[in-house]
N, C-alpha and C positions, 0 to 999 in steps of 0.2 A: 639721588644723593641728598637730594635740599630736604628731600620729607623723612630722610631718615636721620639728618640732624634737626629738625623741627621735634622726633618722636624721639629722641636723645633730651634736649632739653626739657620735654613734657616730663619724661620719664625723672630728671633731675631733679625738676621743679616738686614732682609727686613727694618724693624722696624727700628733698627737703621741706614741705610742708608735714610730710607726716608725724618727721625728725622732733619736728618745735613744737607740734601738738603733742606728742606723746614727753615731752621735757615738760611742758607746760600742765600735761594732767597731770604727771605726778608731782612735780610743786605743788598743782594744789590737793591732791591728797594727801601728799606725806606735810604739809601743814595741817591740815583738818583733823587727819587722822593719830599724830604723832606729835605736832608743835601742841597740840589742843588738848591733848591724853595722856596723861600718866604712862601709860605703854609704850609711848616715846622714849625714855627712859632720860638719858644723859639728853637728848634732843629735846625732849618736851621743855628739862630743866633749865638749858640755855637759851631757848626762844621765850618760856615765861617770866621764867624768875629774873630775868635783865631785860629782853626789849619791849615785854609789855609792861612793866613795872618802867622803864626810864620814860616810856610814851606808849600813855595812856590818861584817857579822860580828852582835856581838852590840850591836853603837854603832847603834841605830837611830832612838832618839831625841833631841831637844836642848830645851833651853829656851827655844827660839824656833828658827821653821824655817832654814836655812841656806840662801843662795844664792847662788850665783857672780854675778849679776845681769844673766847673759847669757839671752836672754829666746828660749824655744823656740816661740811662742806663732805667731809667720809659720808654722813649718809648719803646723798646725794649722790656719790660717786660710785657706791657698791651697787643700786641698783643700773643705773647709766653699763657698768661693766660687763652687769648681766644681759642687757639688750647688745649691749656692741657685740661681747661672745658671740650670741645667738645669731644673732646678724652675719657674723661671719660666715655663716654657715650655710645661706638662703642666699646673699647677696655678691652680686660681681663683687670687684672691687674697688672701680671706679665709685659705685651708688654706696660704696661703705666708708669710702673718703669721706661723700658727699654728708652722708649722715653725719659720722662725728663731726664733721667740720660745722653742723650746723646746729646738733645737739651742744657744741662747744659754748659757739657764740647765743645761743637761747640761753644755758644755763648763765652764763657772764650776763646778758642782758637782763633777766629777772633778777641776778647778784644786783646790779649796778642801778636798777629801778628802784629796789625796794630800799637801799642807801638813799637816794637821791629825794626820793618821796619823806623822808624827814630831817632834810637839809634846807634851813630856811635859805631863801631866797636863792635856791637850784638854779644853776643857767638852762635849764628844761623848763622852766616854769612859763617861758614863752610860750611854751604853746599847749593850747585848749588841749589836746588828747592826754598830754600827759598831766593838764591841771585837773579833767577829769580822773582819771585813774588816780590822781593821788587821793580828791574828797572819797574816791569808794575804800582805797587803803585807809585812810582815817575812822572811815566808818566801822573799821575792822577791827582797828587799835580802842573804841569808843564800846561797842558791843561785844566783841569775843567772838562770837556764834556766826559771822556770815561773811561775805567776801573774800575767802582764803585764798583767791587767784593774784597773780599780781602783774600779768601782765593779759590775758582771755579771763575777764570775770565772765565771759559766757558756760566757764563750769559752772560757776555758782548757780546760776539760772538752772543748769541742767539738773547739778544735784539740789537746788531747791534752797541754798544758803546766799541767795545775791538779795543784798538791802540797796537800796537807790539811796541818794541823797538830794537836795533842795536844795543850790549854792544861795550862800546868804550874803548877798553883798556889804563892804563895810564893817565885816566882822574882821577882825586880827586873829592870828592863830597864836596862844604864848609857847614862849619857849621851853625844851623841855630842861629839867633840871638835871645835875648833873646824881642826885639820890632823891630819894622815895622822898616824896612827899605824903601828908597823912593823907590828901585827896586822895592820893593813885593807891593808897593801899587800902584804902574801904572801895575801891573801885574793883581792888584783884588781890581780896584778903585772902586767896587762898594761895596766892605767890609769892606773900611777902610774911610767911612765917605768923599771918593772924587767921584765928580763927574764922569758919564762913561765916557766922553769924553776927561777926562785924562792920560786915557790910550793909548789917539795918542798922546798925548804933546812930543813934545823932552824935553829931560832934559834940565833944566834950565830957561825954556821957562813960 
């Protein structure tokens, strides 16, 4: 009886780790591939045209999160429905509890990180892991093109988009504005209604 509830919990544990990984690859594909790409459509337009344009450059965080209050949260959920389906279908029902109930709080946990990562002075900012994760999400907001994970940048690594950062002691991070400023839009002229090629202009020009 003790090793067949030891081989119950292994089997739970399995379940929910595969649960977060597979919630977590697809965050960061469907960012990469969809927040990143015109073929996002509505999704591409509300991840760029408002959160990279409000933080972006060196504006990445605010005094409260910023939101367009256009809600990305359907994508996210239509493929989630198509694994729970599936799942239905292969898994007892206990390990299909287990999943959603773990797929649930992974998706909430990547919601409530990627807010909190540009919230100046987060009550998470105690601690190292999450002040790490936040400079690799900045470095995200700063280049466009790497770190699209937000809570295992070890995809990044995988598919070959994970940039490191150098913490710079001493530096202040400003705050972001509440509208474009002309920095952030020669930063992401292609979000903010200006041509690409004004992002070589010198200012003033």
């Amino acid at each position: 009886m003790p090793e067949a509830g030891a081989d119950s919990l292994l089997i739970y544990g399995f379940t929910a780790m595969i649960a977060h990984l597979s919630m977590s690859l697809g965050q960061t594909l469907f960012h990469r591939y969809l927040g990143h790409s015109r073929l996002g459509g509505r999704f591409f337009k509300n991840h760029i045209q408002f959160h990279h344009v409000h933080y972006a450059g060196n504006h990445v965080v605010s005094t409260h999160y910023l939101d367009s209050g256009d809600n990305n949260t359907l994508f996210f959920a239509m493929p989630v429905a198509v694994i729970v389906g599936l799942s239905y279908l292969f898994l007892r029902l206990d390990l299909l509890v287990v999943q959603l109930a773990v797929m649930s709080l992974s998706f909430y946990g990547h919601y409530y990180l990627d807010n909190q990562y540009h919230v100046a002075g987060s009550w998470l900012a105690r601690f190292s892991w999450f002040r790490r994760k936040q400079q690799l999400h900045f470095i995200h907001h700063r280049h466009g093109s790497c770190n699209f994970a937000v809570i295992d940048f070890f995809w990044d690594r995988l598919l070959g988009t994970y940039r490191s950062v150098k913490p710079r002691r001493g530096s202040a991070i400003p705050i972001a504005a509440s509208r474009l400023r002309s920095s952030q839009a020669r930063f992401w002229p292609w979000n903010s209604g200006l041509p690409l090629w004004s992002a070589f202009r010198r200012p003033g020009s």
